[in-house]
Wavefront OBJ file of the C-alpha trace (Angstrom):
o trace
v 6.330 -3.929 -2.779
v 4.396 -2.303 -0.569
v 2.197 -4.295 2.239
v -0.086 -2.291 4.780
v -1.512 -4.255 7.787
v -4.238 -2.020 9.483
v -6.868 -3.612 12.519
v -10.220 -3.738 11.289
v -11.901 -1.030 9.430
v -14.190 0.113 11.967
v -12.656 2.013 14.207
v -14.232 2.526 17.953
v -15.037 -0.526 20.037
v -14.680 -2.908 17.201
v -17.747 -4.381 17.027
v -18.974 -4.066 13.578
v -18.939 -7.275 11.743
v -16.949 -7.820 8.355
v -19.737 -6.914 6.016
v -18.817 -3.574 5.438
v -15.546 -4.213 3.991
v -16.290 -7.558 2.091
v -19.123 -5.499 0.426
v -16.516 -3.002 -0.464
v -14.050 -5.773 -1.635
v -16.970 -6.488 -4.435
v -16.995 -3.121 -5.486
v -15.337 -3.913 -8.849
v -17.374 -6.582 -9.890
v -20.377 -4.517 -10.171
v -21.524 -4.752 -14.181
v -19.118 -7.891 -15.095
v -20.200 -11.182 -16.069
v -19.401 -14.015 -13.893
v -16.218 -14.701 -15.887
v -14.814 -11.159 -15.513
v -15.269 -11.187 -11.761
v -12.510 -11.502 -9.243
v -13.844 -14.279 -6.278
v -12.699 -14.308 -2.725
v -10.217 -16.925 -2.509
v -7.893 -18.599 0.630
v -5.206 -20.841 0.581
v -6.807 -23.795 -0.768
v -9.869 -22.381 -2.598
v -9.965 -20.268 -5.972
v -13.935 -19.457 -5.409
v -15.141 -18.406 -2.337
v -18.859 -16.626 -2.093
v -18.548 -13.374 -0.052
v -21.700 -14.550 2.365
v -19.189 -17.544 3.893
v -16.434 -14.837 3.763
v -18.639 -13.007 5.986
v -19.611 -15.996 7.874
v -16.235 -17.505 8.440
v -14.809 -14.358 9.833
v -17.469 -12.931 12.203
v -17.916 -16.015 13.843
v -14.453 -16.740 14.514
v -14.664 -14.521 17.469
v -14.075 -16.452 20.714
v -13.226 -14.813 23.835
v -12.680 -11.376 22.122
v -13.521 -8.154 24.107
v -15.359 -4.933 22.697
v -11.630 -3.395 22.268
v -10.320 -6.193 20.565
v -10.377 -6.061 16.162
v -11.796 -8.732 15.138
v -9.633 -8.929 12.402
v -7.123 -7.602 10.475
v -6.722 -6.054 7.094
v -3.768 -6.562 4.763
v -3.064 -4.615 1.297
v -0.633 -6.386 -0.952
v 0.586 -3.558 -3.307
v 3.193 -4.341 -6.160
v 5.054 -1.564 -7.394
v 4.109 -1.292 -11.448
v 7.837 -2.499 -12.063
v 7.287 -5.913 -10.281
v 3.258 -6.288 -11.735
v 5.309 -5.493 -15.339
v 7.656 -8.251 -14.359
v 4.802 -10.868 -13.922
v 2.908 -9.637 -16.451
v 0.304 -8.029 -14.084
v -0.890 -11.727 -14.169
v -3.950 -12.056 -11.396
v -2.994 -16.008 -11.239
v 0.606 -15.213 -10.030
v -0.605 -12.732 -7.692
v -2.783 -15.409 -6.145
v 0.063 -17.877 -5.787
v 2.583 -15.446 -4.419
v -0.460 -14.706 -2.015
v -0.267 -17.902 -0.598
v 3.162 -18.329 -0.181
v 3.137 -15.192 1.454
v 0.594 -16.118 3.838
v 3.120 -19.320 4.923
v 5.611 -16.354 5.554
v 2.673 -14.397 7.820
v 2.221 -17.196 9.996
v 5.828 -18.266 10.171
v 6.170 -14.719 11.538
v 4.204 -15.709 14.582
v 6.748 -15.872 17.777
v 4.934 -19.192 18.921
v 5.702 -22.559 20.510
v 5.139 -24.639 18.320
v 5.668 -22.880 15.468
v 2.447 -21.807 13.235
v 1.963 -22.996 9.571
v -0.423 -21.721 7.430
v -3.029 -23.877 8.181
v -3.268 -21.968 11.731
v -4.582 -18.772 9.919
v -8.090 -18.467 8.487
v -7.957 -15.577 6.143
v -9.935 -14.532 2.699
v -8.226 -12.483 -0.076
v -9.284 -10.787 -2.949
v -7.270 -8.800 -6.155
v -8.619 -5.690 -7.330
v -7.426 -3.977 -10.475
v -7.925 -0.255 -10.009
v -6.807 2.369 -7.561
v -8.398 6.276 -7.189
v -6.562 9.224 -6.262
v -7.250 10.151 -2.879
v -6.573 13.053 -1.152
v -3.771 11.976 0.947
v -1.529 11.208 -2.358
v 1.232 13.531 -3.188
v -0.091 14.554 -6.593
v -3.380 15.358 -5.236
v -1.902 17.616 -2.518
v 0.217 19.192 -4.997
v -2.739 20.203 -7.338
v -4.821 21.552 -4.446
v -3.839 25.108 -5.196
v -4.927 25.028 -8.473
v -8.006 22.961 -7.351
v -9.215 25.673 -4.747
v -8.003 28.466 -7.701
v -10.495 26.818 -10.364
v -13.290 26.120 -7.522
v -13.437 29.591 -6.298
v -13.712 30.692 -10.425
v -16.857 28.211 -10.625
v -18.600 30.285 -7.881
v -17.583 33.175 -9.436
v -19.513 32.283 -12.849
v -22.509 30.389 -10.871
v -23.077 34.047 -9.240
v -22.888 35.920 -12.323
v -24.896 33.454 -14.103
v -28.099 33.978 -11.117
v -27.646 38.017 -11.785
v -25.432 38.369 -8.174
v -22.661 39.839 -9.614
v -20.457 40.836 -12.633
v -17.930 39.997 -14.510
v -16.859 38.162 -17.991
v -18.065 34.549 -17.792
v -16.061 33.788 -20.869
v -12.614 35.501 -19.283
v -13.232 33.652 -16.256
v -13.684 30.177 -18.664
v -10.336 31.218 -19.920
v -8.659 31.234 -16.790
v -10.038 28.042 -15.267
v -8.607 26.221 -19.000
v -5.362 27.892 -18.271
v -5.248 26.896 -14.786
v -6.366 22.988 -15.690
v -3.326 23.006 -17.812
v -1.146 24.695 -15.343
v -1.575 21.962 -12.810
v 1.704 20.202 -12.575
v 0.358 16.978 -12.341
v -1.732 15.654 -15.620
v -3.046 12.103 -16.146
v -4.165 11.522 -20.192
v -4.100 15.402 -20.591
v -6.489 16.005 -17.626
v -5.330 17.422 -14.051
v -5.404 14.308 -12.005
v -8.651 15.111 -9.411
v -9.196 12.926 -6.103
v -11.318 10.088 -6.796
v -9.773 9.811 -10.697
v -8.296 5.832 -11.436
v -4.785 5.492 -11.905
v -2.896 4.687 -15.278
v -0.967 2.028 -15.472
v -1.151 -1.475 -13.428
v -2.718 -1.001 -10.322
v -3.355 -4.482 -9.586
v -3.184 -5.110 -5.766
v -4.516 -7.997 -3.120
v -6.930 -7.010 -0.133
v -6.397 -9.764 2.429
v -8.673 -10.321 5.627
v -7.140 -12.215 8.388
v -9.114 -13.183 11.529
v -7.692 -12.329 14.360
v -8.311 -15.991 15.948
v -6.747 -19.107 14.495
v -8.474 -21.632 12.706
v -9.628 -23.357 15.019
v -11.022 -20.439 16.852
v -8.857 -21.330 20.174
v -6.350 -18.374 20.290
v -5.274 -15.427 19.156
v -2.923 -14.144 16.590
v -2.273 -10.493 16.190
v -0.233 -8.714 13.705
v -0.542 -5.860 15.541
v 1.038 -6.764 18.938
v 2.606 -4.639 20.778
v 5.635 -7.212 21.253
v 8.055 -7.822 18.816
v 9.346 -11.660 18.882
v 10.376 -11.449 22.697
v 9.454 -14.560 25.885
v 8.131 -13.372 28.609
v 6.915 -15.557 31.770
v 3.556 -16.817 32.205
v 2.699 -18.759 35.672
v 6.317 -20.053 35.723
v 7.239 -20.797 32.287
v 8.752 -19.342 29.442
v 6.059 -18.555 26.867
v 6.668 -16.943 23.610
v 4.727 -13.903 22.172
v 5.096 -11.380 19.374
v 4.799 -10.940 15.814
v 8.288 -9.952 13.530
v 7.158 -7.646 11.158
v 10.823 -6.960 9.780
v 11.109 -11.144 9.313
v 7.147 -10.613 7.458
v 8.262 -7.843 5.469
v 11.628 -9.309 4.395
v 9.945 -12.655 3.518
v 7.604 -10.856 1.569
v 10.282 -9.664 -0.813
v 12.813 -12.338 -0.842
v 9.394 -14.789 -1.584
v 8.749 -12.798 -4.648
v 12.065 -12.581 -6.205
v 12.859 -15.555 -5.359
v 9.294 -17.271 -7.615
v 9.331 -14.898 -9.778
v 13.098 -14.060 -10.998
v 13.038 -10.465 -9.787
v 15.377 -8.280 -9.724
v 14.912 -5.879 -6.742
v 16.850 -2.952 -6.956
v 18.425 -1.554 -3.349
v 15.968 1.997 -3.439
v 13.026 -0.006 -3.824
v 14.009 -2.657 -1.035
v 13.085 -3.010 2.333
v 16.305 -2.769 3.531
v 16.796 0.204 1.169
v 13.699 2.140 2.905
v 14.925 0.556 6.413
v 18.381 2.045 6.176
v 17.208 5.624 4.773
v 14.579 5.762 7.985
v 17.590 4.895 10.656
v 21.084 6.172 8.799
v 20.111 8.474 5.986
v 24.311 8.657 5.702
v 24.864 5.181 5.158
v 22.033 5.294 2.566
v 23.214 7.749 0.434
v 26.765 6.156 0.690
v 25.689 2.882 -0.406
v 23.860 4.453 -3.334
v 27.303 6.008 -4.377
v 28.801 2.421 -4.338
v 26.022 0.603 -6.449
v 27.390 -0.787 -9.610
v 26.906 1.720 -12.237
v 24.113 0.012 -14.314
v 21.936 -0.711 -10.529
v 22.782 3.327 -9.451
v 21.360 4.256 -12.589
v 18.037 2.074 -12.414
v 17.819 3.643 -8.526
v 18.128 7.219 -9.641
v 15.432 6.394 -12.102
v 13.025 4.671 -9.731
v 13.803 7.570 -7.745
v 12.516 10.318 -10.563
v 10.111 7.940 -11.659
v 8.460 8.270 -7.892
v 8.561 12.357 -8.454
v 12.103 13.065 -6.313
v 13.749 15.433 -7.461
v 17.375 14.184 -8.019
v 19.813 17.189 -8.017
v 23.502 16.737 -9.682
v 25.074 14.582 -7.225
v 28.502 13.325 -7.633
v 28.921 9.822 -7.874
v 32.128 9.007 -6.517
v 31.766 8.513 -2.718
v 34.388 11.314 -1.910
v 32.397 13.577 -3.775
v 29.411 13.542 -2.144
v 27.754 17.206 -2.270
v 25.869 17.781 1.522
v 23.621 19.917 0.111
v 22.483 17.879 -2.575
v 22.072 15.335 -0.607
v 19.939 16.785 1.684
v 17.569 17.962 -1.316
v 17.588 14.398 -1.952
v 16.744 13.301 1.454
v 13.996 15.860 1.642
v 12.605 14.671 -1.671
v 12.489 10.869 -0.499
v 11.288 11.691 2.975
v 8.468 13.373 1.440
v 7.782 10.459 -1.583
v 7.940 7.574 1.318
v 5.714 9.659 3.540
v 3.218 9.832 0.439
v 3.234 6.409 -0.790
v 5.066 7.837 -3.901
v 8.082 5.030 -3.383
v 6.825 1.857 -2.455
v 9.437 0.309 -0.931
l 1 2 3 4 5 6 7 8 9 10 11 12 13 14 15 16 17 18 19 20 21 22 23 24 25 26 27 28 29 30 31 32 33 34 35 36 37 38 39 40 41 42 43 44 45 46 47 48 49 50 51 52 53 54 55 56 57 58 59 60 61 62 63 64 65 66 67 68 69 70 71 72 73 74 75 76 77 78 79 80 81 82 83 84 85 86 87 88 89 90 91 92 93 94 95 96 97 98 99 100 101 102 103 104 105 106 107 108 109 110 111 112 113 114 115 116 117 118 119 120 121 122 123 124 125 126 127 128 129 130 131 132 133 134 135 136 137 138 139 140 141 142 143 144 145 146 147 148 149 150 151 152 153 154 155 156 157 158 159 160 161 162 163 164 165 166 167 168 169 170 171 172 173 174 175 176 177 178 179 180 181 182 183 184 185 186 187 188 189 190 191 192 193 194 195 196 197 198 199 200 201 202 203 204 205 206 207 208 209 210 211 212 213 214 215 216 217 218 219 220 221 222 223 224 225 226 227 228 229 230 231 232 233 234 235 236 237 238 239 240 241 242 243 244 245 246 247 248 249 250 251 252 253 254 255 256 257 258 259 260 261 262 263 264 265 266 267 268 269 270 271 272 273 274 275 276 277 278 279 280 281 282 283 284 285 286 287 288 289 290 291 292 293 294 295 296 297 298 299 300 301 302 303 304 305 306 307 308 309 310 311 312 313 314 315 316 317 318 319 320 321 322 323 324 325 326 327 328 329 330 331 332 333 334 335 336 337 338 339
């Protein structure tokens, strides 16, 4: 599971309204019927029209300077393991995305405690992804890319009498090097802006940065972790947990759904490779066999390479090891593992 939560997309002083990204959120709906369309929906509606989305959101403003977002943006991403597990079912995603909103306000460090029905948010599922440049498998094809680009303007000029060559031989070459790329999607290089195979399925959520009511505010991306701090002589509680958010997230979904959540592709997996890389490795080693072997294949699966390590803790190789830790640094800093 992977779960981004970004401030608005607008960047700046944060004045833009909504619009922008609700009209992008509708992208995929262009050329289906009414029945194939994915709606806007919140915690207690299935159909939402994307002119109250728009509505709702900007106006929920109050007492919000030119530097403050407006709102915030939250990408739910399954991994394709857990969208295989449900069936890549939109209906469950929509349930688990209200229970997980529960979770999002519970996550609030306030007095009293926020439910829910304190947060005025709008989701939507989408059921595609592109390749974008920042992805591993892009970056890694970029040689070849550049390689095949500079042949193009090679044959262009030959083709308008500015130079000489073999437009055929150069042809050749440009075949050869679309097959040489090392990563290949239905026999094609994979190129930025190409969809993904597989289940992509995934839930855009906007969240106003205001509550409900339009009386205060609730940000995600405070600077203060749960912590109290004094406020004209009392005790007054501020701060959002991401870590409680986060592990809610996960332990909501297995828990509704049955999962099974393997310890590479857990939060506390990614948590405990980010602080004690040691420890990680070492608590790989001691995995039951049959859970070691499904983490060394989400690990390949994600494109790390996994050397011959030893499994018996006292074996350990360093060196593999730190091929390994190179090859999930690099896969976590790409999105390649979500976890």
């Amino acid at each position: 599971m992977y779960i981004a939560i970004t401030a608005q997309y607008q960047g700046g002083n944060f004045k833009g309204s909504v619009r922008s990204l609700a009209n992008y959120l509708e992208k995929e709906n262009e050329g289906k019927t009414p029945e194939e369309q994915e709606q806007f929906f919140n915690q207690y509606e299935d159909e939402v029209q994307i002119e109250q989305v728009i509505q709702d959101i900007d106006r929920n403003t109050a007492k919000l300077g030119k530097n403050d977002p407006k709102f915030y943006s939250m990408v739910v991403s399954p991994t394709q393991r857990e969208l295989r597990h449900i069936g890549n079912d939109p209906e469950k995603l929509r349930e688990y995305t209200r229970e997980l909103m529960k979770s999002y306000a519970e996550s609030f460090n306030r007095d009293p405690k926020k439910t829910v029905d304190d947060i005025k948010y709008y989701a939507k599922i989408e059921h595609a992804r592109l390749y974008k440049e920042t992805d591993k498998k892009i970056q890694e094809n970029q040689a070849y890319a550049n390689k095949i680009l500079e042949l193009k303007k090679e044959i262009r000029q030959i083709e308008r009498g500015e130079g000489n060559g073999n437009v055929d031989r150069l042809k050749l070459r440009i075949a050869k090097l679309e097959r040489e790329a090392p990563h290949q999607q239905n026999g094609k290089r994979i190129v930025n802006g190409m969809k993904k195979e597989g289940h992509q399925t995934h839930v855009h959520i906007i969240v106003s940065r205001r509550d409900m009511t339009n009386s205060y505010s609730l940000s995600p991306g405070s600077k203060y972790r749960a912590s109290e701090t004094e406020l004209n002589g009392k005790d007054v509680k501020r701060g959002f947990d991401r870590d409680k958010f986060f592990k809610a997230a996960e332990k909501t979904f297995d828990k509704k759904f049955g999962y099974n959540r393997n310890f590479v592709e857990s939060y506390q997996g990614k948590n405990l490779f980010v602080k004690d890389p040691k420890k990680f490795f070492a608590v790989m080693a001691g995995l039951p066999t049959t859970e070691k072997q499904v983490a060394f294949k989400l690990l390949h699966k994600s494109g790390v390479h996994i050397p011959n390590i030893p499994t018996n803790k006292a074996q350990l190789a360093f060196k593999a090891l730190m091929k390994l830790k190179r090859g999930i640094e690099k896969s976590i800093g790409s999105g390649g593992i979500e976890i």
